[in-house]
N, C-alpha and C positions, 0 to 999 in steps of 0.2 A: 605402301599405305594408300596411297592413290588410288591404287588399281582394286583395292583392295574396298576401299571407300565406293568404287564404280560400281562394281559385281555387286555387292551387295544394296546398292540402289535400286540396279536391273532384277534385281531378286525381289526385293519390296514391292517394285512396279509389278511383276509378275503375280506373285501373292494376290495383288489389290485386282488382278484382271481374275484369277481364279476364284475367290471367293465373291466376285462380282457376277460373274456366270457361270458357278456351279451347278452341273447339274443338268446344262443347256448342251442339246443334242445337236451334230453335223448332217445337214443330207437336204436336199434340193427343196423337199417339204416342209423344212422348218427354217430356211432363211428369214431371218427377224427383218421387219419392215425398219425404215430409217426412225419413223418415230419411237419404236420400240428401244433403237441403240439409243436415239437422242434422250432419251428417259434414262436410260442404265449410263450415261455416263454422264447427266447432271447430276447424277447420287453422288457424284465422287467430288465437284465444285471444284475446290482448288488445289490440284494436282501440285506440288513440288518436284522436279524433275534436276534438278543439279544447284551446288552452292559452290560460295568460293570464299575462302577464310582470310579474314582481312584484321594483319597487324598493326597496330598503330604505337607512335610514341609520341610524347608529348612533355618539354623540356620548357619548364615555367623557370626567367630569371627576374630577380630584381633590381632596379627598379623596370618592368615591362607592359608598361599603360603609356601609353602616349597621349600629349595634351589635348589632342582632338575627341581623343576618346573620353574626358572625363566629365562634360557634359552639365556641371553643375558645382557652385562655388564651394559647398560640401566636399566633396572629390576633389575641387581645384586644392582644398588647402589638404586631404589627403595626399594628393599626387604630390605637392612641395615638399612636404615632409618626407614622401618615400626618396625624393629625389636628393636630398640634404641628410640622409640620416646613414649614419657611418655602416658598414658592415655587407655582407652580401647576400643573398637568400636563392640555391639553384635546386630544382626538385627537378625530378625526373620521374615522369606516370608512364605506365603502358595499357594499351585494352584491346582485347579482343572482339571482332564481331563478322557476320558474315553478309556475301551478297547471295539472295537468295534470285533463283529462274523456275518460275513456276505456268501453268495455263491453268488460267477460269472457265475452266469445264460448262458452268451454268450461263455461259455465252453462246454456246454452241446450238445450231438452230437445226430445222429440221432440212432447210437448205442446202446446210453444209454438208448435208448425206445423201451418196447418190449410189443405188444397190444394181447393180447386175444379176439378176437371177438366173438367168443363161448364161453368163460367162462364170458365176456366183463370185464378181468382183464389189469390191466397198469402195468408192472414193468418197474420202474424207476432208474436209476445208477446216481445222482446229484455228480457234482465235490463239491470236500472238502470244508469243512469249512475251512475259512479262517479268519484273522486277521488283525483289521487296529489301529492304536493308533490314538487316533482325538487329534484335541487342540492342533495341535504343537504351535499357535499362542495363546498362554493361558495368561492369564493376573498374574501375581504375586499380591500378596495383602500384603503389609507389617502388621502385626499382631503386633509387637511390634521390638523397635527401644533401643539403651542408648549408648551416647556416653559421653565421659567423656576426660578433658583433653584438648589434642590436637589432640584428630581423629577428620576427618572430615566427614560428612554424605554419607550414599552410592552415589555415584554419579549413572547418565545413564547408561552410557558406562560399572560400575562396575555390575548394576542391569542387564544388555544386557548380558552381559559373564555369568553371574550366571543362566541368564534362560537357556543360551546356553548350560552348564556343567549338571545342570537338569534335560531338558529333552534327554541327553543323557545317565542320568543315570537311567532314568526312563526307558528309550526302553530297555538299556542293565539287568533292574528288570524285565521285563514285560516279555523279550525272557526265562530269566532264573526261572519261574514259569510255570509249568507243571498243577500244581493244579487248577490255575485260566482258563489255556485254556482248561482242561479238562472239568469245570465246565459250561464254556461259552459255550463249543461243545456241551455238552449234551442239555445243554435248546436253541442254536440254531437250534439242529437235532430236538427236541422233538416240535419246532416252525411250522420248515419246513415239518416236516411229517402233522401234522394238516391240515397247506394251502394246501398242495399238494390233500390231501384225500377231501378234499372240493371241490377244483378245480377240480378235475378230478372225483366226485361223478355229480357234473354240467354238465358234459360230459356222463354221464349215464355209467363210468368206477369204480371198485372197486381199492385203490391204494395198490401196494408195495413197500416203498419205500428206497433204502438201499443211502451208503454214501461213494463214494471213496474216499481212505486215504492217508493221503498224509504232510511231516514234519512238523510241526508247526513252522510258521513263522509268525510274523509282519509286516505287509504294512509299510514301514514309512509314 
């Protein structure tokens, strides 16, 4: 499924280079000037070039508010009450969502293209990969539920705050992983070299293509 998921990436990249420059002739008198590339690949803006599928679970017990967290005498006599009231309340959620490695295309200057017409080589400087977490609007799937006693069922408003605590713990997992953006970097650079050496073999150019660097960060 993997491999399966790649190729067919490298296929869509491929696509999006051919119907980008259909049409477009090879031969020493029609090598396209760097502004001309720099134009045909801000059409394209922002490229996705590799994700990475991220399972989560999330196991709400009661009573699980701690006194620092309740912020107000309203809640304080909530919180005593959940703490004092017979029975037990454990829900178990899961969500899917993904990390997304993509380049902003409409970054790229006319700098960063540097054309060999004698050798008919392209060296290419693309802005950094970059990062987007998808799914903020993700769905929770309750897996399993037991309430006992006198707890009452999660309610909306309870289930709404839990997504909300979630996926903020998920951005603040997702920043604090070096390993996964590293991994993502490498199979979006190894995506984007591929397109690029296609795209620009269609143009009768040989490519080189490097990657400025730049902190790792999360879109939200």
């Amino acid at each position: 499924m993997l491999w399966f998921k790649v190729l067919s990436r490298i296929f869509s990249l491929f696509l999006t280079a051919v119907l980008l420059f259909s049409g477009c002739r090879s031969g020493k008198s029609d090598l396209p000037a760097a502004e001309e590339l720099k134009a045909d690949l801000q059409k394209v803006e922002k490229l996705t070039l590799a994700e990475a599928d991220i399972h989560k679970v999330i196991i709400l017990k009661d009573p699980d508010i701690h006194l620092k967290d309740v912020g107000s005498v309203k809640n304080m006599l909530k919180w005593a009450e959940e703490k004092i009231k017979p029975g037990v309340r454990t829900a178990v959620f899961s969500f899917d969502s993904q990390l997304a490695a993509f380049i902003d295309l409409s970054r790229l200057t006319e700098e960063d293209i540097v054309i060999d017409r004698k050798e008919k080589r392209c060296r290419m400087v693309l802005p950094p990969i970059m990062f987007e977490l998808l799914g903020r609007d993700f769905t929770m799937q309750l897996d399993y539920q037991r309430i006992t006693a006198y707890r009452s069922p999660v309610t909306p408003q309870e289930r709404a705050e839990l997504k909300n605590r979630a996926y903020k713990r998920l951005e603040k997992e997702v920043a604090q992983n070096p390993a996964l953006h590293e991994q993502l970097r490498s199979r979006a650079e190894y995506r984007a070299k591929i397109w690029l050496t296609e795209l620009l073999a269609m143009k009768g150019l040989t490519a080189e293509i490097s990657f400025k660097q730049e902190k790792s960060s999360v879109k939200p």
